[in-house]
Structure formats: C-alpha cells, structure tokens
PADRENTOR-561646 format. One line per field, with one value per residue: x, y, z of N, C-alpha, C in turn; residue in one letter. Coordinates in nm, 3 decimals. Layout:
// PADRENTOR-561646
n.east = (X ...)
n.north = (Y ...)
n.up = (Z ...)
ca.east = (X ...)
ca.north = (Y ...)
ca.up = (Z ...)
c.east = (X ...)
c.north = (Y ...)
c.up = (Z ...)
residu = (A ...)
//
This chain:
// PADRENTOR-561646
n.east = (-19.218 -19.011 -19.035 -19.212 -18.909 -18.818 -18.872 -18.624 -18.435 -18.386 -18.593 -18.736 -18.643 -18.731 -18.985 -19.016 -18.902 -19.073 -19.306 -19.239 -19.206 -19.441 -19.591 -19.472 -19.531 -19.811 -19.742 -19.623 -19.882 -20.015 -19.918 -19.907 -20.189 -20.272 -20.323 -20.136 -19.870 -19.934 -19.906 -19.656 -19.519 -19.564 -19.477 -19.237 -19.150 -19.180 -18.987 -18.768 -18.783 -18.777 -18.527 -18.369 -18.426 -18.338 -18.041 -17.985 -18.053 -17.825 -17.621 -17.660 -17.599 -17.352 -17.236 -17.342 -17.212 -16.907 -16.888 -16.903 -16.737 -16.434 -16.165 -15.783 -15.625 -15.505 -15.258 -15.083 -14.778 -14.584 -14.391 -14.148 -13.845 -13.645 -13.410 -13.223 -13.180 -13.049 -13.275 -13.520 -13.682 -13.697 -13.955 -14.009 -14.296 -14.416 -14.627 -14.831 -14.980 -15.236 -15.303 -15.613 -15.602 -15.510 -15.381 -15.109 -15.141 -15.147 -15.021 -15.145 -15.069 -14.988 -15.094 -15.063 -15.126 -15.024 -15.030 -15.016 -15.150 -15.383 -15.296 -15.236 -14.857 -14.738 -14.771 -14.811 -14.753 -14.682 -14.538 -14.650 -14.599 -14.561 -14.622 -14.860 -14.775 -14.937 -15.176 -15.068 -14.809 -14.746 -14.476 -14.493 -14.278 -14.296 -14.221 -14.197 -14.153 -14.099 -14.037 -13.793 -13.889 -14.160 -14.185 -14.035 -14.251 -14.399 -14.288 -14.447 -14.563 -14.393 -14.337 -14.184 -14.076 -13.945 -14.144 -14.399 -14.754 -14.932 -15.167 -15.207 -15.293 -15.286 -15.363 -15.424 -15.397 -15.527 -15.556 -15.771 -15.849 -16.132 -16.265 -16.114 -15.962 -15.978 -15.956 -15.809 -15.859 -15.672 -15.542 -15.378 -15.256 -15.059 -14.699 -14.401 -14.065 -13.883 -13.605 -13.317 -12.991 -12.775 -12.895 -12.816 -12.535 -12.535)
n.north = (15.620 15.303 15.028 14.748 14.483 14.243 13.882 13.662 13.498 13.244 13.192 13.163 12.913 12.725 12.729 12.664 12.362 12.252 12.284 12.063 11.847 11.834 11.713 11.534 11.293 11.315 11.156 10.966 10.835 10.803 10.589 10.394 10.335 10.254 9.938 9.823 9.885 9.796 9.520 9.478 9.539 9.291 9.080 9.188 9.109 8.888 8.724 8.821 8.666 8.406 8.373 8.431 8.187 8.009 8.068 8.045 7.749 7.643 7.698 7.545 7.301 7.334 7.317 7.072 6.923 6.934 6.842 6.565 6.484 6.300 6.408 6.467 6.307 6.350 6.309 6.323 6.175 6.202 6.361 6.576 6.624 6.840 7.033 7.297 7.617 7.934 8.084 7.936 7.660 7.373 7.168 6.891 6.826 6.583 6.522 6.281 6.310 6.152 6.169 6.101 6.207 6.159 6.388 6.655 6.832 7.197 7.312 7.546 7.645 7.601 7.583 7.596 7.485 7.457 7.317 7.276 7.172 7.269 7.579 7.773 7.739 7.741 7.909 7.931 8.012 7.802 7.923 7.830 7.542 7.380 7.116 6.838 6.456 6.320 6.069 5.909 5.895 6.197 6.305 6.578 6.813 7.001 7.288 7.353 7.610 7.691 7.911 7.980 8.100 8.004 7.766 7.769 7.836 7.567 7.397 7.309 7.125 6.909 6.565 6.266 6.184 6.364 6.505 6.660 6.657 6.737 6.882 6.909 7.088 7.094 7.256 7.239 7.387 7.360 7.350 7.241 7.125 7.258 7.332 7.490 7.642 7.472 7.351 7.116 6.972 6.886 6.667 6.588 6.439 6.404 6.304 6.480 6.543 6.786 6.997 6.899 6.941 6.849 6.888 7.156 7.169 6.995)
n.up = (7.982 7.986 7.752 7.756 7.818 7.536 7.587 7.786 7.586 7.747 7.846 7.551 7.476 7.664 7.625 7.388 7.381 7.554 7.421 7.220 7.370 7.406 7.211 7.128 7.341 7.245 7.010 7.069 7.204 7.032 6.898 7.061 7.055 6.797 6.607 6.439 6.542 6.803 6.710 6.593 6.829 7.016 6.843 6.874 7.127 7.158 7.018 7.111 7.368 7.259 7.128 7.386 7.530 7.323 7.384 7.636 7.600 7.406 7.577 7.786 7.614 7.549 7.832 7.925 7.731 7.738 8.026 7.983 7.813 7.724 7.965 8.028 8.309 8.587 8.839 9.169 9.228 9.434 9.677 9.769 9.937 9.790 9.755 9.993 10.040 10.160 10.182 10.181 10.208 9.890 9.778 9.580 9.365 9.213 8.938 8.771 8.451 8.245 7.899 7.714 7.438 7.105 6.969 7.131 7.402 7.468 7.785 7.982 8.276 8.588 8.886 9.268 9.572 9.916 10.207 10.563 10.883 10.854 10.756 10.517 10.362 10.133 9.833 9.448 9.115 8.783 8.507 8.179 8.136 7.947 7.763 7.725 7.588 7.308 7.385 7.629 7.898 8.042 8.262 8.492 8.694 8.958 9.143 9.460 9.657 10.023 10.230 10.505 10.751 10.758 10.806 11.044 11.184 11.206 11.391 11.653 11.507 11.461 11.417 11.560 11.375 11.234 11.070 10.862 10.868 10.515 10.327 9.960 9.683 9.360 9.011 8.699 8.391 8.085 7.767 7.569 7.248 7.045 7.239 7.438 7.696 7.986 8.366 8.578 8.848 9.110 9.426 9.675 9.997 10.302 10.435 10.507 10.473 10.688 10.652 10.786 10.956 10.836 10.558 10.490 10.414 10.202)
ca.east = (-19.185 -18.992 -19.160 -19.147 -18.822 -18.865 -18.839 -18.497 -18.347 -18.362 -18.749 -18.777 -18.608 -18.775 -19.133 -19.002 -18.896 -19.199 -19.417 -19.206 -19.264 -19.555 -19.615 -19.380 -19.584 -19.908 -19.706 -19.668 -20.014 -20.132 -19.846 -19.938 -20.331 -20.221 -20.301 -19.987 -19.759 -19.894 -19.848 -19.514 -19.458 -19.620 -19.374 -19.046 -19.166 -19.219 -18.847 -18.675 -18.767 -18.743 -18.374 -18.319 -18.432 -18.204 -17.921 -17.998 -18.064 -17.717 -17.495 -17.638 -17.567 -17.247 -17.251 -17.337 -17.043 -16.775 -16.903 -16.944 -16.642 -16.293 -16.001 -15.710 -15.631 -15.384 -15.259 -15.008 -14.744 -14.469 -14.371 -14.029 -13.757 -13.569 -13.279 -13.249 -13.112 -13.072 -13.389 -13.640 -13.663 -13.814 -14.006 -14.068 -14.412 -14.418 -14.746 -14.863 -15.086 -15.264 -15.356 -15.656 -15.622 -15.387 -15.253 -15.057 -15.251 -15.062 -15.047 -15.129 -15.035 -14.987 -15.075 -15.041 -15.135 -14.938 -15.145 -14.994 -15.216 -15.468 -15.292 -15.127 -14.726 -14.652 -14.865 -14.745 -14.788 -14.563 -14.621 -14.643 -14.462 -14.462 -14.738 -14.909 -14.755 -15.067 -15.204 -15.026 -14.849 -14.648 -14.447 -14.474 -14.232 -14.341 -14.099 -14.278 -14.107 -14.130 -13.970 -13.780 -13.942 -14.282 -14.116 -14.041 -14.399 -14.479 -14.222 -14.536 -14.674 -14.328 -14.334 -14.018 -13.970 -13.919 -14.227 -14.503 -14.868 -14.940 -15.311 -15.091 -15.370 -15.257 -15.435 -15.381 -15.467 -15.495 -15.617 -15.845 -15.886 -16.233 -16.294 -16.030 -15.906 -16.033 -15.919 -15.855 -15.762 -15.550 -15.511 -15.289 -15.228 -14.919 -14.613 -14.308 -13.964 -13.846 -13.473 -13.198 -12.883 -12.711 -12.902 -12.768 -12.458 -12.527)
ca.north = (15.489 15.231 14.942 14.601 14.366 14.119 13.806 13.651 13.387 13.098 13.161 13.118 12.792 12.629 12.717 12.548 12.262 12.186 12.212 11.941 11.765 11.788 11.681 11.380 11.220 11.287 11.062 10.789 10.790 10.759 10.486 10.291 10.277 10.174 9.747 9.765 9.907 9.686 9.370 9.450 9.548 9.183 8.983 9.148 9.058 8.699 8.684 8.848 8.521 8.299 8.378 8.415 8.055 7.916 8.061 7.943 7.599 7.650 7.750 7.396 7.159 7.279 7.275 6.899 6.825 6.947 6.758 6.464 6.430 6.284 6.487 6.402 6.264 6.362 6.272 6.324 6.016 6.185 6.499 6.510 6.731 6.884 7.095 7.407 7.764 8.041 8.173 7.855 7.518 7.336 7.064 6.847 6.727 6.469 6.493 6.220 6.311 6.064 6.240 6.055 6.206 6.198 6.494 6.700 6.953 7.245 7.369 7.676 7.682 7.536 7.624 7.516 7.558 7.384 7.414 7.217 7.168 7.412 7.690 7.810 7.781 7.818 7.873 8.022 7.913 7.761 7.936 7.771 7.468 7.263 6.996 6.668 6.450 6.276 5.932 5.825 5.963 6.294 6.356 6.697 6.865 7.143 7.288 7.411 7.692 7.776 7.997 7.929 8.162 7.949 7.627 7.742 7.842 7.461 7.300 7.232 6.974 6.815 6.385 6.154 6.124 6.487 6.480 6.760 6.637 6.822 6.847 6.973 7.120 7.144 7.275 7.238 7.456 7.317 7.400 7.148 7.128 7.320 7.349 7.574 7.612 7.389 7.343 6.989 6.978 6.735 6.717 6.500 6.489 6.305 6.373 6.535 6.581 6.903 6.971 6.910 7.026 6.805 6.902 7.284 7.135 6.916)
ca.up = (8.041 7.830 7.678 7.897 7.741 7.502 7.666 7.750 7.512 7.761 7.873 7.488 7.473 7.768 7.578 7.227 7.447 7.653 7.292 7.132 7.483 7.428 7.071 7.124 7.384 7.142 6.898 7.181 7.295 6.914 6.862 7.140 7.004 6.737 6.620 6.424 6.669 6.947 6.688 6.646 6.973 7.054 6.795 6.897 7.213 7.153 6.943 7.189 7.471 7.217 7.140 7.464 7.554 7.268 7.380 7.713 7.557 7.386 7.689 7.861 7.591 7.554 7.950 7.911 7.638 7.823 8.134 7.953 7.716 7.826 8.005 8.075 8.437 8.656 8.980 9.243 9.292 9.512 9.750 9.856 9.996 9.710 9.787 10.099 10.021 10.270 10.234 10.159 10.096 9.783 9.798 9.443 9.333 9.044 8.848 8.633 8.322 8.111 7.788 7.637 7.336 7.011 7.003 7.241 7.433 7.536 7.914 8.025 8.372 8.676 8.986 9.360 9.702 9.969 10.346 10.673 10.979 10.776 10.736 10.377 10.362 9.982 9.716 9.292 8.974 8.692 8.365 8.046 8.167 7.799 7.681 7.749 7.474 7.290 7.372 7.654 8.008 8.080 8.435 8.541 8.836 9.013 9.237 9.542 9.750 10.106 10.346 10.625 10.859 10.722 10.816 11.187 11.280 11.220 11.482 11.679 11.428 11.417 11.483 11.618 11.239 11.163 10.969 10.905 10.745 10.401 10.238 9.864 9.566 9.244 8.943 8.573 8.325 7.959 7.678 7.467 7.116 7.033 7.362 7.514 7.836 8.126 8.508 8.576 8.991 9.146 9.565 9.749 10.145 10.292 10.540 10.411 10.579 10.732 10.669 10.904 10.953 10.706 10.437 10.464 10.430 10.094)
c.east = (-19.143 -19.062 -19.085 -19.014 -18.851 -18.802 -18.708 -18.529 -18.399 -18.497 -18.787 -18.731 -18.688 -18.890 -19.103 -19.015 -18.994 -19.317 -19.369 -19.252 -19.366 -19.611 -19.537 -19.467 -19.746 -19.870 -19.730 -19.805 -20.086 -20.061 -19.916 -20.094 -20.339 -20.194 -20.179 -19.904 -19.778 -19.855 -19.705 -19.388 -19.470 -19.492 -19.233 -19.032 -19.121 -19.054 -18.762 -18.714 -18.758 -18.570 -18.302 -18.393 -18.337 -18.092 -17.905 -18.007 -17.878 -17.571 -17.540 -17.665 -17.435 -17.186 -17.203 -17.223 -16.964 -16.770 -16.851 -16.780 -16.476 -16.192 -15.892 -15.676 -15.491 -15.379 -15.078 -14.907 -14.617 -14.458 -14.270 -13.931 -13.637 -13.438 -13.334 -13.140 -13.096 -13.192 -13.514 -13.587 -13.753 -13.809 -14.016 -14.171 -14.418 -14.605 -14.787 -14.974 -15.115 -15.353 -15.430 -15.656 -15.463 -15.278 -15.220 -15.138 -15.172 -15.138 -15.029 -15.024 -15.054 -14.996 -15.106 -15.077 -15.117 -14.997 -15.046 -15.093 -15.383 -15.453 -15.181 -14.950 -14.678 -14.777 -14.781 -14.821 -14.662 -14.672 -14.572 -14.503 -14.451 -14.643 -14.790 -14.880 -14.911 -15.075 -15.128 -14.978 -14.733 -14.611 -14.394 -14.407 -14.267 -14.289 -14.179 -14.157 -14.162 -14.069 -13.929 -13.867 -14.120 -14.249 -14.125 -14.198 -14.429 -14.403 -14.288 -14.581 -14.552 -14.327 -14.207 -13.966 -13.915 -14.030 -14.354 -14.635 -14.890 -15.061 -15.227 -15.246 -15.293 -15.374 -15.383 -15.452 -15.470 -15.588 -15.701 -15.885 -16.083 -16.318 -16.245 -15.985 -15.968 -15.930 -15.920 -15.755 -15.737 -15.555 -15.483 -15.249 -15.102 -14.837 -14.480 -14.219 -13.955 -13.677 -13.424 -13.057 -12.788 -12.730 -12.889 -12.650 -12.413 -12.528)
c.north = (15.392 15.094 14.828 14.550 14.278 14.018 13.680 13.527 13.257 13.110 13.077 12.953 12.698 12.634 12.600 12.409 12.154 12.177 12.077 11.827 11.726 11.683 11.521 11.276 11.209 11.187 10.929 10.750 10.709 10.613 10.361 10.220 10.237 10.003 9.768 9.781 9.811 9.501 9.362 9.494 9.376 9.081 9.051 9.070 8.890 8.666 8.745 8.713 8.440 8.306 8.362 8.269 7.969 7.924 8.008 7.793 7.575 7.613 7.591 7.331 7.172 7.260 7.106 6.809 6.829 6.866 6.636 6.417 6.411 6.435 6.419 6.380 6.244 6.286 6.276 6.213 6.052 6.348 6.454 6.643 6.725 6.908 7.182 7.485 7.807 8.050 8.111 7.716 7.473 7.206 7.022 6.799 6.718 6.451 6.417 6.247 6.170 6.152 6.158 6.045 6.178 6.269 6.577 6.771 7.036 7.297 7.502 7.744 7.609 7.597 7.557 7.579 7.476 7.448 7.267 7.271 7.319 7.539 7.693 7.794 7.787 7.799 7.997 7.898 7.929 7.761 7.908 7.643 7.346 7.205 6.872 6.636 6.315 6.103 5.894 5.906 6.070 6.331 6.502 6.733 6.955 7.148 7.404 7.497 7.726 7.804 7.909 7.923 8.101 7.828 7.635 7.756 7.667 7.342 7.245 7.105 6.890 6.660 6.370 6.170 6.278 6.490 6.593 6.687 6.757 6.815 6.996 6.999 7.199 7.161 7.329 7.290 7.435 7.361 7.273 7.164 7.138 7.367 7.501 7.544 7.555 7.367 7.210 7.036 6.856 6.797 6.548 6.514 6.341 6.372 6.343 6.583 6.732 6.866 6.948 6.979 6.957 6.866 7.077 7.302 7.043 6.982)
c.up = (7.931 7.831 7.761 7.740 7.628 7.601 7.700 7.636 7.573 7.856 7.674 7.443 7.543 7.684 7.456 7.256 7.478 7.499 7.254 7.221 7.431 7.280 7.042 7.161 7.339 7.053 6.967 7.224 7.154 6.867 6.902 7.134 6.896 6.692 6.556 6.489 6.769 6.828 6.684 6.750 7.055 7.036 6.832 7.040 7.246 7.074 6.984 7.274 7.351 7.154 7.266 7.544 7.468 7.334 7.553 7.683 7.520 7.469 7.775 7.749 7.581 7.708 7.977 7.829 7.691 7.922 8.070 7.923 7.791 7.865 8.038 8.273 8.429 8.793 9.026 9.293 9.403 9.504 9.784 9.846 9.836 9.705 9.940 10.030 10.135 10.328 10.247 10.135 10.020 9.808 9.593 9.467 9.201 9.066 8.754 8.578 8.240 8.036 7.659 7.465 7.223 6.955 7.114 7.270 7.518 7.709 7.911 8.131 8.463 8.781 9.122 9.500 9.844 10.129 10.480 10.811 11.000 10.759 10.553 10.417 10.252 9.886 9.585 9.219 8.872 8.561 8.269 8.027 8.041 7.772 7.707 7.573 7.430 7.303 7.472 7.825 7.965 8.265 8.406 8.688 8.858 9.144 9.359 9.665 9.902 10.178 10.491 10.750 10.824 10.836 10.997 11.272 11.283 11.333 11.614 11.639 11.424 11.487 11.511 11.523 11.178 11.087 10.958 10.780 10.657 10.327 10.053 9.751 9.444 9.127 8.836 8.471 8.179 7.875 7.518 7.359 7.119 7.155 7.459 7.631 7.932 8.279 8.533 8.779 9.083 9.322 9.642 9.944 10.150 10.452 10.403 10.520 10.625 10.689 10.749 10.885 10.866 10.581 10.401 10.406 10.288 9.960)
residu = (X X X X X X X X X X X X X X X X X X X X X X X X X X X X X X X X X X X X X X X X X X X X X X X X X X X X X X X X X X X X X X X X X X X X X X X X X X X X X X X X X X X X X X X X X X X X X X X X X X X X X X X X X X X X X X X X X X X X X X X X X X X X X X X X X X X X X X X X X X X X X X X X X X X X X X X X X X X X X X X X X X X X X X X X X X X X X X X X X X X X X X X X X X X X X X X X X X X X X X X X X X)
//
C-alpha cells in the first residue's frame, strides 16, 4: 500500500497564514496594554481634533471676510428688443457695474436666465466677456436669444401693448484679487416688446 501524500501546497499556505494571524493579533493585544501605546494613541488623538477645529475655525473666518468685504455692484438698467432673425429674436440687457476697487477685475462669465409667466424661454452664458475697469462704472451687454417657436407659446400673456412680463436673472462671475472667483447675482423683472411684422422687415 503506498504511503498517504504529502500534503498539498495550498493546505500548507493556509496553516503559515493563520500562524502569522495569529501572532499578529498577540502583537495587538500586547500593544494595546501597553501605557505608551495608549499615550500615544491618546495624543494623536487629541491633535488630530485639534487641527481639525482650526481648520474649521479657518474655513469660517475666511467665510466671514469674504461676506464682509466690498464687491462690486451690479444692476440691471434696461431690456429691450434688439434685432429678429429667422430663427430667434434677441433681446439686449445693459448691465451696470460699479467696481469698488482700483484695479480692474477680470470677468469670468456671464450668465442668464430669462423666465416669462414662470416658465424658462432663454437661458446661456457669455464667456470671458472683458473686465470691470477699476474705481468707477462698466456697461455690460448681454445679448439674450430666444426662439421663435418660444415666443409663440406665450401669445396668451400678450397685453393691448404687445407686451410680455419678464422676471430676467443674471449672474456674474469675477474674479477678486486674493480672493478668486465669486458669484455676484443681479435680477430684474419688467415688460418687454414682442416683435411685429415691421421689425422682420428692418
């Protein structure tokens, strides 16, 4: 009769395994009784929350500066019938900036969202449309697109005068010296013509 096997390969692996297992969690048990291990298990303890309270402290003061410290101020002084194409007509909105500060502060971006009787009819954005020049005002245009086939769903809301109400949100994206980029948002409501048949024609 022949002699039993030796035993495979990957029985002997699993045994090596389960010793080191075992011998590991002897290290942890003796670690963990251990006064120096638990003191400086104690102090990273204690200097991990206390970092993480600075930088919480941190993140609200500069919270509080940004709040605090000037921006510039915009505002909306005029919506008005532009031109008509085929396929849309544009509306202009004139933006005035006052730019507290001295020097220019470039713009990121502009963007817009144009709603009649609460529903959306044009919304984009205008990228990297130039600079607030420093100390004083800048007029911004922003040329607002919308579709014809937009235009006719609203011949419900139209008045005697041709006229459709407009709640208009713009939002300016600049970039502040040490600061960076901020959102300053602007919102205007109004009435604003509809074309006619002249102005296909002009």
């Amino acid at each position: 009769m022949d002699p039993c096997p030796p035993p495979p390969l990957t029985y002997l692996c699993i045994n090596v395994i389960y010793v080191i297992s075992i011998k590991l969690e002897q290290k942890q048990i003796l670690l963990e009784n251990n006064p120096t291990f638990s003191f400086l298990k104690l102090w990273l303890t204690i200097v991990a929350g206390d970092m993480a309270s600075l930088l919480d402290k941190a993140k609200q003061f500069v919270s509080d500066a940004v709040a605090s410290m000037e921006k510039p101020e915009a505002s909306v002084t005029d919506v008005d019938l532009k031109e008509v194409s085929l396929g849309s007509v544009t509306y202009l909105a004139k933006v005035k900036v006052l730019n507290p500060y001295s020097v220019s502060i470039p713009i990121g971006e502009i963007r817009y969202v144009l709603k009649s009787s609460g529903s959306e009819i044009a919304s984009g954005t205008v990228p990297d449309p130039g600079s607030l020049k420093g100390d004083g005002e800048t007029m911004l245009n922003v040329d607002i697109k919308v579709p014809h086939s937009v235009l006719v769903t609203l011949v419900k809301d139209i008045g005697r005068d041709w006229d459709i109400d407009y709640d208009l949100k713009v939002t300016l994206v600049v970039d502040l010296p040490l600061i960076g980029n901020i959102s300053i948002p602007i919102t205007s409501t109004g009435e604003v013509k509809l074309p006619t048949l002249s102005d296909f024609f002009t």
